[in-house]
N, C-alpha and C positions, 0 to 999 in steps of 0.2 A: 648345727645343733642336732645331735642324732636322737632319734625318737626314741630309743630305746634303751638311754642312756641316762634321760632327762630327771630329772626330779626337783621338786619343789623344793624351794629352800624352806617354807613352812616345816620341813622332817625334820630335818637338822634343829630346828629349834622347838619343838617338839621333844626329842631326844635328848634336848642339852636341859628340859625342864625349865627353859625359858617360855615358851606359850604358856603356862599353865599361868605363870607368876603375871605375866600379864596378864591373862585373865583374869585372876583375882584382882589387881588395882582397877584393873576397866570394873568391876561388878560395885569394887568398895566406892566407885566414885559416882554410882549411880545415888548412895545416902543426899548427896548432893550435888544434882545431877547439873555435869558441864558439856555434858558430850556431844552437844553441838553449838553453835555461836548465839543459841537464845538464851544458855546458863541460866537454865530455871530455877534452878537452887533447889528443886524439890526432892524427896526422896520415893523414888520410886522402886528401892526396895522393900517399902509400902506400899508400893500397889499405887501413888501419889502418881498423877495424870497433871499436863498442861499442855502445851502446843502442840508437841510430836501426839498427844493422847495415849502414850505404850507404857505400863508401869513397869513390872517385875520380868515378864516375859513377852517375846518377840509375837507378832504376827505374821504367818503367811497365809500371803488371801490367792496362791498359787505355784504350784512350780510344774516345769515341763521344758522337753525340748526343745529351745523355740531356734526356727529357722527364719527370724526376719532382722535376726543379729548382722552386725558386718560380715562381709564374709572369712574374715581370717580370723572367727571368734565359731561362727556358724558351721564352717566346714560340711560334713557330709552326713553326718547326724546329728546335728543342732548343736546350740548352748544350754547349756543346763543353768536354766534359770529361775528365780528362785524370788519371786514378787511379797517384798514386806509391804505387809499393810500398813497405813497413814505414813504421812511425811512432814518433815518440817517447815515445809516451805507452803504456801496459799496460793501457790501459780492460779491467773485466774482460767486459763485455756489449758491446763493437764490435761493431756490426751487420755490420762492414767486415772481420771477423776471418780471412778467408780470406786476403785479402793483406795486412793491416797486422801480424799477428803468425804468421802462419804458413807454417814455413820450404819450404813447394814453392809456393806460390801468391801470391808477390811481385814475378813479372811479369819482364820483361829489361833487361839494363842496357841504359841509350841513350848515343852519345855527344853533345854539343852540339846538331851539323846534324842527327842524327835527329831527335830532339824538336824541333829548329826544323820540320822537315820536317812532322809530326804535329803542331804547330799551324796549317801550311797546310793540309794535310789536311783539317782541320775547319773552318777557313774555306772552301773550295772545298766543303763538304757544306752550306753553306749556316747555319752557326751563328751565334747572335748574341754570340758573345762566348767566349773562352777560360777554363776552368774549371780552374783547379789545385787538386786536394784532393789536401788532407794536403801540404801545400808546407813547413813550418817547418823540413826537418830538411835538405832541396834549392834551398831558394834560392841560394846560390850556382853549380848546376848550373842554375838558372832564366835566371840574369841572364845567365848564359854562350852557352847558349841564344837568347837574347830578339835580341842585333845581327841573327843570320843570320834569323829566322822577317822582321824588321823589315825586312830588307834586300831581299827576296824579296816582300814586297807584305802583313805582317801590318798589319792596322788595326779590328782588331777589339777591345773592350773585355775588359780582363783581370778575373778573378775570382780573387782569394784567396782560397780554403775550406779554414778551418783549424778546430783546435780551439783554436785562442788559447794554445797551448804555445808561444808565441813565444819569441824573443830580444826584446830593444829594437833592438840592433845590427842584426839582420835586414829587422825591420819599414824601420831609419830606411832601410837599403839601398834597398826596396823604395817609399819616397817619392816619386812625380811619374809610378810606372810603374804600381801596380797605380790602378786605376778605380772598383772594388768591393772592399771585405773585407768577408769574411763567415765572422763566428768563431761556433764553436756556443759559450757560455759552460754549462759542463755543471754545475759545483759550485760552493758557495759556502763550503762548511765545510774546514776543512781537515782534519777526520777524515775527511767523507766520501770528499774527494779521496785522502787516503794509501789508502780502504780500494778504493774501486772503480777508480781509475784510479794509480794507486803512485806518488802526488806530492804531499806535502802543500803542493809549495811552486803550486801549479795555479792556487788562487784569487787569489793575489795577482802573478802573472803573468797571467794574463788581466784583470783589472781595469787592469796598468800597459799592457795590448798594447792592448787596445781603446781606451783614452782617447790613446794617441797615433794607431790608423786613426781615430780621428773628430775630431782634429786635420788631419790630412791631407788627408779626401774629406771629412768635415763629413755631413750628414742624407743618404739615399738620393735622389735625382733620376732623373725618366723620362721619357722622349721622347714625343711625340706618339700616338704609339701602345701605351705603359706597358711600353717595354722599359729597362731601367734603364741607366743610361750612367757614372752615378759615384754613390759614397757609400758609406755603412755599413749591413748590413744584418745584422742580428744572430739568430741560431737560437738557440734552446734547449726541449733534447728533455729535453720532463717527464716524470718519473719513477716508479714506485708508491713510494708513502708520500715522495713529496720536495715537495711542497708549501711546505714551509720554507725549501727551499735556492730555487725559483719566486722565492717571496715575497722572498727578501734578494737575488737578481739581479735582478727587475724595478724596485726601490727603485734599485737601483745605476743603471740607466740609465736611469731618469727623472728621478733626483736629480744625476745627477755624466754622463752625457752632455750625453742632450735627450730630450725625451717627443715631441719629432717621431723617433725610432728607428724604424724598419721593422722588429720583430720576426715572426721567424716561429713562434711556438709552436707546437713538433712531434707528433705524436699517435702517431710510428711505433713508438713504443717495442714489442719484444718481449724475450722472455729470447734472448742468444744470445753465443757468446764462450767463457766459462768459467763460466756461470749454472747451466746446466746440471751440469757437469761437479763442481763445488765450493760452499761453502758459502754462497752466496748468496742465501737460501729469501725474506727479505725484498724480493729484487728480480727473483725465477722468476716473475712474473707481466705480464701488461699492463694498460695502466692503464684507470683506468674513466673512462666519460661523464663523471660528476660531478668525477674531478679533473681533466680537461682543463677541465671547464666552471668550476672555482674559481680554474684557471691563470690565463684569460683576465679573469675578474673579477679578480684581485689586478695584474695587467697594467694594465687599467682604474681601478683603485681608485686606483693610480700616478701615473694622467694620460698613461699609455703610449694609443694611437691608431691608429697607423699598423699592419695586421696584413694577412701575405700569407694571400689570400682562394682557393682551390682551385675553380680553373674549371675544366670539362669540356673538354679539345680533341681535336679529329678531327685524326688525323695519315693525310697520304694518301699511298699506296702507287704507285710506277709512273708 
């Protein structure tokens, strides 16, 4: 894949005046909004608020370079990442809990051309690619977005970073534009899910959203130099005492995607959110050596292969 050759398939449909038309259905479908699997029914091109809390326009409560991405996403001048405020999901240990559930630190509403403008932004800072985390509940406000950033000189590869709270409807929206999806698959039980994240319907929504992004962009793919350009690249942050729920998602994607998957087994886990705060005492801790190092064997034992590898980089200043 030659770097300097590449382009986003987002152009091409852009050009052909298909982005746009999508865009509009994703806006008109906010009157009653379905855009993610709580199907509130509200209209929130009234300004009409319920789970996700975002009416008419998006939130960002940040964007920046961030260099603590994988490293085929991070490269040598960071991801250009782009933090929506609130989420649809109630995880109760969100690392992210300042701005996905709590109500002063979920960032300012944007209209369209700003957030188009704040993806040039981060192109002009020299990033490899656009990072949208926590997108499920603003896609519509994305696609709305995406003509002007396009119009204006974006050609950089898109990143959907989600928890895999999808819609079907969202995701199909979001077919031929994103480049990368990368859903963290967090649970596999549906007790666990009602009790830590308050959705028992979680796993079988994530199961039906990832098997359509890897319909779409198919195995993870990387450039010459191992910056990733398209595919599926899948997270999941292990847990104390979750080894169970490990062990039935790494089955799921080696058995029912592909064992070529680019998982990234995450290590970050700490207590933080409502851990502290409430009855949670099974999961107030971080995990140990040995269960990461069981993660990765049960990964393996799978036939899973492909795992992002945490290299040291000098970021220079000036």
């Amino acid at each position: 894949m030659k770097l300097n050759t590449w382009e986003p398939n987002y152009v091409r449909l852009f050009e052909t005046g298909e982005l746009e038309k999508r865009a509009g259905s994703a806006l008109a479908s906010l009157e009653s909004c379905r855009v993610c699997p709580w199907e509130c029914a509200i209209n929130r091109l009234k300004n009409e608020k319920k789970v996700c809390r975002i009416g008419r326009y998006a939130r960002v409560a940040s964007y920046f370079p961030h260099f603590g991405e994988e490293d085929c996403l991070r490269g040598w001048h960071g991801s250009g990442t782009i933090f929506f405020g609130w989420c649809n999901l109630r995880c109760v240990f969100c690392q992210n809990f300042d701005i996905s559930q709590n109500e002063n630190g979920a960032g300012k509403e944007v209209i369209p051309q700003r957030l188009a403008q704040i993806m040039l932004e981060l192109q002009d800072m020299g990033c490899h690619n656009i990072n949208f985390v926590t997108p499920e509940h603003v896609v519509p406000h994305i696609l709305e977005a995406l003509p002007y950033a396009i119009r204006d000189g974006l050609r950089l590869p898109i990143v959907y970073n989600t928890s895999a709270f999808d819609s079907l409807e969202s995701i199909h929206a979001m077919d031929g534009i994103v480049d990368i999806y990368m859903p963290d698959f967090k649970y596999w039980a549906e007790d666990k899910a009602q009790r830590y994240l308050k959705t028992p319907k979680y796993p079988a929504v994530a199961r039906q959203v990832i098997k359509e992004m890897h319909r779409q962009v198919g195995e993870l793919t990387l450039d010459e130099v191992g910056l990733a350009k398209r595919g599926l690249l899948v997270r999941h942050l292990v847990m104390p005492g979750g080894l169970e729920e490990t062990r039935a998602i790494m089955h799921f994607l080696a058995k029912e995607i592909s064992k070529d998957t680019y998982v990234n087994i995450m290590a970050q886990y700490y207590p933080a959110g409502r851990v502290n705060d409430e009855n949670f005492s099974e999961i107030n801790r971080h995990i140990t050596d040995n269960e990461l190092a069981q993660a990765y064997a049960l990964a393996r034992e799978m036939g899973l292969h492909r795992f992002d590898r945490r290299r040291k980089i000098v970021v220079s200043v000036g």
